[in-house]
PAKEKE-132094 format. One record per atom (N, C-alpha, C): x, y, z; residue in one letter; atom name; residue number from 0. Coordinates in steps of 0.2 Angstrom, whole numbers, plus 5000, padded with zeros to 4 digits. Atoms other than C-alpha are relative to their C-alpha. Layout:
BEGIN
+------+------+------+---+----+-----+
!   xx !   yy !   zz ! r !  a !   k !
+------+------+------+---+----+-----+
!    X !    Y !    Z ! A ! CA ! NUM !
...
+------+------+------+---+----+-----+
REM end
This chain:
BEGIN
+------+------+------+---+----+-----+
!   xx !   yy !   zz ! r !  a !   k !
+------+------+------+---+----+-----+
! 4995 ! 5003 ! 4996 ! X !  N !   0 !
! 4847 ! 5034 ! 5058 ! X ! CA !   0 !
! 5004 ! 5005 ! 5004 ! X !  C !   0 !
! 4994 ! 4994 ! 4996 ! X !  N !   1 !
! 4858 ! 5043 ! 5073 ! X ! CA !   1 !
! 5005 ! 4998 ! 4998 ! X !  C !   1 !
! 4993 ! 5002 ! 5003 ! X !  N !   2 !
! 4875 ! 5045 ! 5069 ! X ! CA !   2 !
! 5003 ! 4995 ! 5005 ! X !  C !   2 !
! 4996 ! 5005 ! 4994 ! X !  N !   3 !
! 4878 ! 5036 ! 5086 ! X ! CA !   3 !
! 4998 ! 4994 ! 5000 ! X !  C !   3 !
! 5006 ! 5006 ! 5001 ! X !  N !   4 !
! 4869 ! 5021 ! 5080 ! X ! CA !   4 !
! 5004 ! 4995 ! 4996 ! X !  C !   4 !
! 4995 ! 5005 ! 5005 ! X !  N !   5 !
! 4884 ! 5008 ! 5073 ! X ! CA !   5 !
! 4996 ! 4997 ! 4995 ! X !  C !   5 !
! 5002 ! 5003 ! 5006 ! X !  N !   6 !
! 4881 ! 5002 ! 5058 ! X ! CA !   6 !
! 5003 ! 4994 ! 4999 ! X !  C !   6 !
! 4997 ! 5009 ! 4999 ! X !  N !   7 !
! 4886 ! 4981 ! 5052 ! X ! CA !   7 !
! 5007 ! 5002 ! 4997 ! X !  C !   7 !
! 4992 ! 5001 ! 5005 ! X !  N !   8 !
! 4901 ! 4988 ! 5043 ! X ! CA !   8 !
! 5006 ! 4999 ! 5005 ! X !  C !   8 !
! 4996 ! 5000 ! 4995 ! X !  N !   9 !
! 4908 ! 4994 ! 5060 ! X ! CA !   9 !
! 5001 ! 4998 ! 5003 ! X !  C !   9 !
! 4999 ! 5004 ! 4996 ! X !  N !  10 !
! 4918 ! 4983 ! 5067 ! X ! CA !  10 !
! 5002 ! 5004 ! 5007 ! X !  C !  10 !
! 5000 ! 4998 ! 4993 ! X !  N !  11 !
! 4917 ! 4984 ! 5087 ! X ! CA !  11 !
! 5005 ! 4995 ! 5004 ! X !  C !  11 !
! 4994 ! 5003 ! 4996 ! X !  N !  12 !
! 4936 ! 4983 ! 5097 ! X ! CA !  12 !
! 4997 ! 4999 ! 5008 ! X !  C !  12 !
! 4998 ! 5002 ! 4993 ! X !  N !  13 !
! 4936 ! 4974 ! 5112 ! X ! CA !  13 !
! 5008 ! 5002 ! 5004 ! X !  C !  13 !
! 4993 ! 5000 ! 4998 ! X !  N !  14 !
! 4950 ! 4973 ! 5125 ! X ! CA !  14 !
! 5003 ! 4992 ! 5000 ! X !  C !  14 !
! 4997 ! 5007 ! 5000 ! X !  N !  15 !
! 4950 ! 4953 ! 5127 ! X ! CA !  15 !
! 5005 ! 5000 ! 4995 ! X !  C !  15 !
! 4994 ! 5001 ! 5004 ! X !  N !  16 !
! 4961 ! 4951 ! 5112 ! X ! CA !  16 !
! 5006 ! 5002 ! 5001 ! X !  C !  16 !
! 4994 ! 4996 ! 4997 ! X !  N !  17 !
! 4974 ! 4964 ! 5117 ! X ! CA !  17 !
! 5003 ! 4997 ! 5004 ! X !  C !  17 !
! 5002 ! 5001 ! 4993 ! X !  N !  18 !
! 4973 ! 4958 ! 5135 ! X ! CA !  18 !
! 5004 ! 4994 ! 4999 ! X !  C !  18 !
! 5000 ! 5007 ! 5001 ! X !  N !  19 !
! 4974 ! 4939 ! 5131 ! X ! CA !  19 !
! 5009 ! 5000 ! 4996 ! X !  C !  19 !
! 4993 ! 4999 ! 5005 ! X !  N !  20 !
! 4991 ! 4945 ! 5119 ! X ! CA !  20 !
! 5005 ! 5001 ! 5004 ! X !  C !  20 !
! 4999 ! 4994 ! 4996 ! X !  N !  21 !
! 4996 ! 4957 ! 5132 ! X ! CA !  21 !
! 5005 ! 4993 ! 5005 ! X !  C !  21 !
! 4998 ! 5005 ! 4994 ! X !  N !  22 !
! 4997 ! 4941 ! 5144 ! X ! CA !  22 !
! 5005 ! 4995 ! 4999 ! X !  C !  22 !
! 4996 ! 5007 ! 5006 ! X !  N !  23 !
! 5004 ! 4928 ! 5132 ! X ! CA !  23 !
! 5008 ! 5001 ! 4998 ! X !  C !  23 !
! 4991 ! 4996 ! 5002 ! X !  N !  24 !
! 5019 ! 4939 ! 5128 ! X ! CA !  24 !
! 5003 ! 5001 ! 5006 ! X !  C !  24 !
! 4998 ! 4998 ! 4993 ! X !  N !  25 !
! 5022 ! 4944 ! 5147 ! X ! CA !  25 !
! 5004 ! 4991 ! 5002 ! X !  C !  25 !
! 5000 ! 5006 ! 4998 ! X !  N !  26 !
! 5022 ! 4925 ! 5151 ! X ! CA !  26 !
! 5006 ! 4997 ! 4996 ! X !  C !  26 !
! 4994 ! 5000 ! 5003 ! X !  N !  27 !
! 5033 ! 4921 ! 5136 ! X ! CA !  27 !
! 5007 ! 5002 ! 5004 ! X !  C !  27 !
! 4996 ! 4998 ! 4998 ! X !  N !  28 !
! 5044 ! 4933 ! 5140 ! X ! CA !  28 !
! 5003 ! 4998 ! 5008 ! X !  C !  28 !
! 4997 ! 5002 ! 4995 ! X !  N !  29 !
! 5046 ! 4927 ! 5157 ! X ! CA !  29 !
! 5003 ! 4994 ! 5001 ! X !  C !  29 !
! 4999 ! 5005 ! 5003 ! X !  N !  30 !
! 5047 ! 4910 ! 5153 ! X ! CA !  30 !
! 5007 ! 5001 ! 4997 ! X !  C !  30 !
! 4990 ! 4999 ! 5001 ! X !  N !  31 !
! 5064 ! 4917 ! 5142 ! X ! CA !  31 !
! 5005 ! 5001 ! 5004 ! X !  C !  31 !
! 4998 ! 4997 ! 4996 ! X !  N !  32 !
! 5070 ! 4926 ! 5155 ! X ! CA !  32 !
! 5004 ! 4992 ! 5006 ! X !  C !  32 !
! 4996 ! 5007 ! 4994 ! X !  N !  33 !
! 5073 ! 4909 ! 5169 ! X ! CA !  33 !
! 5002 ! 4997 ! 4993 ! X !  C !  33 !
! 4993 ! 5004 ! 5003 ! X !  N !  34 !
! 5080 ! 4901 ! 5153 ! X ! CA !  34 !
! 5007 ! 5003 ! 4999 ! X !  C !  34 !
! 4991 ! 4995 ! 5000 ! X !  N !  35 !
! 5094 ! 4916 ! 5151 ! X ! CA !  35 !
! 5003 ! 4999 ! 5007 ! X !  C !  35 !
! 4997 ! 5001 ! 4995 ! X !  N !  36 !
! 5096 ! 4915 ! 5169 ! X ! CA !  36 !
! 5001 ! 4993 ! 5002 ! X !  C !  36 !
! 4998 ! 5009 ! 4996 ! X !  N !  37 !
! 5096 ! 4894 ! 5171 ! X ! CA !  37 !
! 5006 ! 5000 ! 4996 ! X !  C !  37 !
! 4995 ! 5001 ! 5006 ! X !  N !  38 !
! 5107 ! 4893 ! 5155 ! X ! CA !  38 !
! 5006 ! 5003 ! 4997 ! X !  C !  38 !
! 4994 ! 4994 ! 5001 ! X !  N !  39 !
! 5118 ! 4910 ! 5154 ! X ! CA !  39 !
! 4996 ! 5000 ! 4993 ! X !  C !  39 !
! 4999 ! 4998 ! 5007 ! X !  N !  40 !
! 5111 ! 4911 ! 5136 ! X ! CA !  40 !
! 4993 ! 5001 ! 4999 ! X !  C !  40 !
! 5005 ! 4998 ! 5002 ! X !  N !  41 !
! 5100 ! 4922 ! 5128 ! X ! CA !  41 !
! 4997 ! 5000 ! 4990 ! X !  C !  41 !
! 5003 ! 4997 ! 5005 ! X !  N !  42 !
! 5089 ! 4926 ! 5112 ! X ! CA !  42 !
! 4999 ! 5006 ! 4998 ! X !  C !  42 !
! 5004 ! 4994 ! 4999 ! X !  N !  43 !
! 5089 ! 4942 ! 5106 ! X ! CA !  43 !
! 4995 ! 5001 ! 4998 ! X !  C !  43 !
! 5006 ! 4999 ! 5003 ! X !  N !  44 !
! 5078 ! 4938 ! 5092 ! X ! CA !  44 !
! 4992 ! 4997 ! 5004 ! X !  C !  44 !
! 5006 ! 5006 ! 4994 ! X !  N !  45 !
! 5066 ! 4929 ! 5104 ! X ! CA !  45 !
! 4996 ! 5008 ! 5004 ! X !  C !  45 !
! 5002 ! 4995 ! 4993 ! X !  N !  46 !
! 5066 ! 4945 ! 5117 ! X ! CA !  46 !
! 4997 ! 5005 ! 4995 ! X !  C !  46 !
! 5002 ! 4993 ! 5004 ! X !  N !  47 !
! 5064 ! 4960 ! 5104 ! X ! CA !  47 !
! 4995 ! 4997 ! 4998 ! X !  C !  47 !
! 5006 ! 5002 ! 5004 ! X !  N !  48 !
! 5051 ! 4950 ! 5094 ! X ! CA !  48 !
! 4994 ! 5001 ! 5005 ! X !  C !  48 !
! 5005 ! 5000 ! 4996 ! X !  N !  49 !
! 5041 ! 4947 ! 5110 ! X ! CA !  49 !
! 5000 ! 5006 ! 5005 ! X !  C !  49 !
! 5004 ! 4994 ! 5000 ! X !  N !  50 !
! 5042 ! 4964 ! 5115 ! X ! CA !  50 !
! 4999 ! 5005 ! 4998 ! X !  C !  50 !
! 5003 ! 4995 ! 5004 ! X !  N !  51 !
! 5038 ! 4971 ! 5101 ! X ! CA !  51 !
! 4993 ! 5000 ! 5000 ! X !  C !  51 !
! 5007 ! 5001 ! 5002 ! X !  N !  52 !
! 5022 ! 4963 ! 5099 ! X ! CA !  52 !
! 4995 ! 5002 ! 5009 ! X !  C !  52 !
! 5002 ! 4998 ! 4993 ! X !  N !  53 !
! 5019 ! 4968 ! 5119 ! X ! CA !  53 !
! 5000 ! 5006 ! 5000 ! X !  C !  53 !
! 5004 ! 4993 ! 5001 ! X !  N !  54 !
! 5018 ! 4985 ! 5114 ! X ! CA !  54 !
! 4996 ! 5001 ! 4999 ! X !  C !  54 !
! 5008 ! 5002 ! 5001 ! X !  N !  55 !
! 5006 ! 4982 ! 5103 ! X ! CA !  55 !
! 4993 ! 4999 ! 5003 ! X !  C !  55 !
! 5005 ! 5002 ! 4995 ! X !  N !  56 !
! 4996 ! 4972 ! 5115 ! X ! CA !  56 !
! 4998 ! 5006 ! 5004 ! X !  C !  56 !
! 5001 ! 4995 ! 4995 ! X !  N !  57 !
! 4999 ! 4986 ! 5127 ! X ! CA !  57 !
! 4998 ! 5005 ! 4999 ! X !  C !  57 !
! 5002 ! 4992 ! 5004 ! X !  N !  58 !
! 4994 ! 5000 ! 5116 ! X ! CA !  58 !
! 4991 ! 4996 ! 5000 ! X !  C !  58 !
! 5007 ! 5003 ! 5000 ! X !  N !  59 !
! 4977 ! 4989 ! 5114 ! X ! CA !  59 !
! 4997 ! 4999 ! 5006 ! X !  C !  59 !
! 5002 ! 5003 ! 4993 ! X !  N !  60 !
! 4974 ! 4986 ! 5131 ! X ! CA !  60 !
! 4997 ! 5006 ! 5002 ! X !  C !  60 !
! 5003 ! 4993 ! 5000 ! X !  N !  61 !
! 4973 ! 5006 ! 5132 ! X ! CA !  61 !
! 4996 ! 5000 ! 5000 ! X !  C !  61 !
! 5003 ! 4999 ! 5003 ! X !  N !  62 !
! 4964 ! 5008 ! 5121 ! X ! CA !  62 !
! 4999 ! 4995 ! 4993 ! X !  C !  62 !
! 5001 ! 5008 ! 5003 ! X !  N !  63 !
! 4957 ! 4992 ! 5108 ! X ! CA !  63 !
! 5002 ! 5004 ! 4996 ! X !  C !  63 !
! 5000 ! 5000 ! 5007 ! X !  N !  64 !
! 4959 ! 5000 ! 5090 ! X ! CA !  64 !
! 5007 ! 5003 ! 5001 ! X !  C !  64 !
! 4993 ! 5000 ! 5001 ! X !  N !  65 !
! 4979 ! 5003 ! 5092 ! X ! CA !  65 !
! 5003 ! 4994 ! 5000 ! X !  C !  65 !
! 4997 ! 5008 ! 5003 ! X !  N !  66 !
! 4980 ! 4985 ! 5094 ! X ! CA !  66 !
! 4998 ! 4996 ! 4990 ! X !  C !  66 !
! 5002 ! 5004 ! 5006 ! X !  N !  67 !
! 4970 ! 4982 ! 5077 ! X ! CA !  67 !
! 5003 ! 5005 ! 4993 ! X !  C !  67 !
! 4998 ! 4991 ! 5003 ! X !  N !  68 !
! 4976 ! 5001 ! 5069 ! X ! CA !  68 !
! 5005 ! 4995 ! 4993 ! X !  C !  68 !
! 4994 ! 4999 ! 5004 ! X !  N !  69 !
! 4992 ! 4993 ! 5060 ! X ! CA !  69 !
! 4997 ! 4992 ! 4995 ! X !  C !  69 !
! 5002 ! 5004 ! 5006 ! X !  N !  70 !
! 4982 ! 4977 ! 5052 ! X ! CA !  70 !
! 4994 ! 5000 ! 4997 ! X !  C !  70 !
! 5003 ! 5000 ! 5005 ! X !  N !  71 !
! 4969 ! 4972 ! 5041 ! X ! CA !  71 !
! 4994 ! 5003 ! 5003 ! X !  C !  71 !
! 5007 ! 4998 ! 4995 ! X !  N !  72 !
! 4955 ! 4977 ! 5053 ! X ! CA !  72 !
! 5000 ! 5006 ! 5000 ! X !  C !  72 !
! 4998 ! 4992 ! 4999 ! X !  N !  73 !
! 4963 ! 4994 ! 5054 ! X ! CA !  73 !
! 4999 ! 5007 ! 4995 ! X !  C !  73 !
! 5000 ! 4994 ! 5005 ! X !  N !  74 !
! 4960 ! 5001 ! 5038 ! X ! CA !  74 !
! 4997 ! 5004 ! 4997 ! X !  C !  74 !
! 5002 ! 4994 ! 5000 ! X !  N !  75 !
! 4948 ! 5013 ! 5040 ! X ! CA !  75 !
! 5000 ! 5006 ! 5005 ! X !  C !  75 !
! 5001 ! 4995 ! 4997 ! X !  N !  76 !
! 4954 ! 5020 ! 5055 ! X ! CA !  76 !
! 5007 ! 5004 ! 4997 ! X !  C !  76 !
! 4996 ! 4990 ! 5002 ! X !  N !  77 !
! 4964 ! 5039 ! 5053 ! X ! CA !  77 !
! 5008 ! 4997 ! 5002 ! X !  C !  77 !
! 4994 ! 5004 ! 5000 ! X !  N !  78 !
! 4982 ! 5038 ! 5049 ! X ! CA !  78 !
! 5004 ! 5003 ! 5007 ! X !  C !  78 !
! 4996 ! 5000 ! 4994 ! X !  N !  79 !
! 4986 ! 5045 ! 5066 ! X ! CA !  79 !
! 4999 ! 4996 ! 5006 ! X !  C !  79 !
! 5000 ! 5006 ! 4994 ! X !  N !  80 !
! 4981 ! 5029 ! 5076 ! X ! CA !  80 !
! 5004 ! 4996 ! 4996 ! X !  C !  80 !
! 4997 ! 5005 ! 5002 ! X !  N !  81 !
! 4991 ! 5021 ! 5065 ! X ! CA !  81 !
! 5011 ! 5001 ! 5004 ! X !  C !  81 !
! 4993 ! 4997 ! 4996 ! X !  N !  82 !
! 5007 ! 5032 ! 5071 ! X ! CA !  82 !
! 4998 ! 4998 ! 5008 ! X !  C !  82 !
! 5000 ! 4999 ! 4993 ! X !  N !  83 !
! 5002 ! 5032 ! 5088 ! X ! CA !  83 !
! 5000 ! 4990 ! 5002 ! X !  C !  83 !
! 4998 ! 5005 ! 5001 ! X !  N !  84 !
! 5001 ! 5012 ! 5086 ! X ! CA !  84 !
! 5007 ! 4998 ! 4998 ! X !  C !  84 !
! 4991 ! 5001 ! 5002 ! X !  N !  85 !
! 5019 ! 5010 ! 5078 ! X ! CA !  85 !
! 5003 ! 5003 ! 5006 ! X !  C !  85 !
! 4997 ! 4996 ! 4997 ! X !  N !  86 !
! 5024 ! 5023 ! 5092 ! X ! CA !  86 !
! 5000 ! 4993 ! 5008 ! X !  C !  86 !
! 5001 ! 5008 ! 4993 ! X !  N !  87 !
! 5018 ! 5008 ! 5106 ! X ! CA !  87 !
! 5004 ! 4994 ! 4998 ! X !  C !  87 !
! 4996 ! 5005 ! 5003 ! X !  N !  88 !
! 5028 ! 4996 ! 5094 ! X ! CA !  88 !
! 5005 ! 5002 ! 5002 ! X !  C !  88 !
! 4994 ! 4995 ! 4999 ! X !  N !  89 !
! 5042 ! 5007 ! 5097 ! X ! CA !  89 !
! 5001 ! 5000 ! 5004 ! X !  C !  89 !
! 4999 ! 4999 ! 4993 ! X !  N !  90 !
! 5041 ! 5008 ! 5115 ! X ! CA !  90 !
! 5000 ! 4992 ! 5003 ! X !  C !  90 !
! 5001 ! 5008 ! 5000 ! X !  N !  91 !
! 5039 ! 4988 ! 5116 ! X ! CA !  91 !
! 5006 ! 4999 ! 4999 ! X !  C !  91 !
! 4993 ! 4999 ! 5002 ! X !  N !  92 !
! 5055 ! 4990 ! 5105 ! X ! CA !  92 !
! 5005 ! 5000 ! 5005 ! X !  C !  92 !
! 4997 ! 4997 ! 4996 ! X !  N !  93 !
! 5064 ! 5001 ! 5115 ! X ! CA !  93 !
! 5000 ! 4996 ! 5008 ! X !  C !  93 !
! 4998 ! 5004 ! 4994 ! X !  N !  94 !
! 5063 ! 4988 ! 5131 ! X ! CA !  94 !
! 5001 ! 4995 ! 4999 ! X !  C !  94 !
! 4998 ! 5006 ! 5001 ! X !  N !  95 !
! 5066 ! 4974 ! 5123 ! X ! CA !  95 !
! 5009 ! 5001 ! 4998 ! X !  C !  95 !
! 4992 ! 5000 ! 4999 ! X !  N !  96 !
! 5082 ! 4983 ! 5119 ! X ! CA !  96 !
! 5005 ! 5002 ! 5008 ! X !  C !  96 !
! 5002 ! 4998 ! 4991 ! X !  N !  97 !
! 5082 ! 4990 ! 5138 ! X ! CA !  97 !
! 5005 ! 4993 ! 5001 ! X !  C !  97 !
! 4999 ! 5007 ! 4997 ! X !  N !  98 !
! 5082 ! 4970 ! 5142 ! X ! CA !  98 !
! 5005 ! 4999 ! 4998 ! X !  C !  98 !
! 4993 ! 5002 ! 5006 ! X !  N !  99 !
! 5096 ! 4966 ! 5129 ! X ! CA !  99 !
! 5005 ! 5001 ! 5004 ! X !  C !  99 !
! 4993 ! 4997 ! 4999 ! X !  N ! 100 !
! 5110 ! 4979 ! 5134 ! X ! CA ! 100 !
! 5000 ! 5003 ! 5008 ! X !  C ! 100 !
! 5002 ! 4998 ! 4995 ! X !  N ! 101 !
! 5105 ! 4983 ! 5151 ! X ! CA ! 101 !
! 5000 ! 4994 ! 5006 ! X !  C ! 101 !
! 5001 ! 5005 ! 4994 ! X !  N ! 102 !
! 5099 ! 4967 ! 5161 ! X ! CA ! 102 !
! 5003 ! 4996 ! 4996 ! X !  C ! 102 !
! 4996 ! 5006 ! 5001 ! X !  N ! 103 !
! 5107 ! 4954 ! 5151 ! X ! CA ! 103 !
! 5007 ! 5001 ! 4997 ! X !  C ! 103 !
! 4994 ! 4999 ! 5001 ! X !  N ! 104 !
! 5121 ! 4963 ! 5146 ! X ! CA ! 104 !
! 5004 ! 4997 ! 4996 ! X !  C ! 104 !
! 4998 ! 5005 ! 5006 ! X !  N ! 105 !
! 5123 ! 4955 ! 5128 ! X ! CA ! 105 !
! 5004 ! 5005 ! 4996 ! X !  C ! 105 !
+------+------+------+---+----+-----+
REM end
C-alpha cells in the first residue's frame, strides 16, 4: 500500500462545513448588528460567542482540519494545529471585542 493511499480510518476535511458556519455566523452576526442599531441595545455575549466560533469557521475555510483540530474529529491531528486553531479562536475573539468597545461603544 502507498503511503499516499488514505486509508478508512482517515477521516477526509472538506470546506463545506466550515464554509456553511463561516456564513451562518456572519449572517447572525449581521442580523445582531440592525437589532443594536434598531433598538440601541446590544448583546455582548451574543457578539463574542458568534465571533468566536467565526474564527473557527474561518480558520477552517483556510484550511479544513483547524475547523475540526479542537474537537472530537481532531484527535489525531499534531498539537500544533490544535494552537494554531485556538489561535483563529482568538482572532475571532479579539473582533468580537473590536465590535464591543470600538463600534458599539459598550
Amino acid at each position: 500500500m502507498s503511503t499516499n493511499t488514505p486509508t478508512l480510518n482517515t477521516p477526509t476535511y472538506r470546506r463545506l462545513i466550515p464554509g456553511a458556519t463561516l456564513g451562518v455566523m456572519l449572517v447572525l452576526l449581521a442580523l445582531h448588528h440592525w437589532y443594536a442599531v434598531t433598538y440601541k441595545s446590544v448583546y455582548p455575549v451574543v457578539v463574542l460567542l458568534l465571533t468566536l466560533i467565526a474564527g473557527f469557521a474561518a480558520g477552517g475555510t483556510v484550511y479544513p482540519p483547524l475547523f475540526y483540530a479542537a474537537g472530537a474529529y481532531g484527535r489525531h491531528l499534531p498539537a500544533y494545529m490544535k494552537v494554531i486553531s485556538g489561535l483563529c479562536a482568538a482572532c475571532g475573539l479579539a473582533t468580537g471585542f473590536y465590535l464591543l468597545f470600538v463600534i458599539y461603544s459598550f
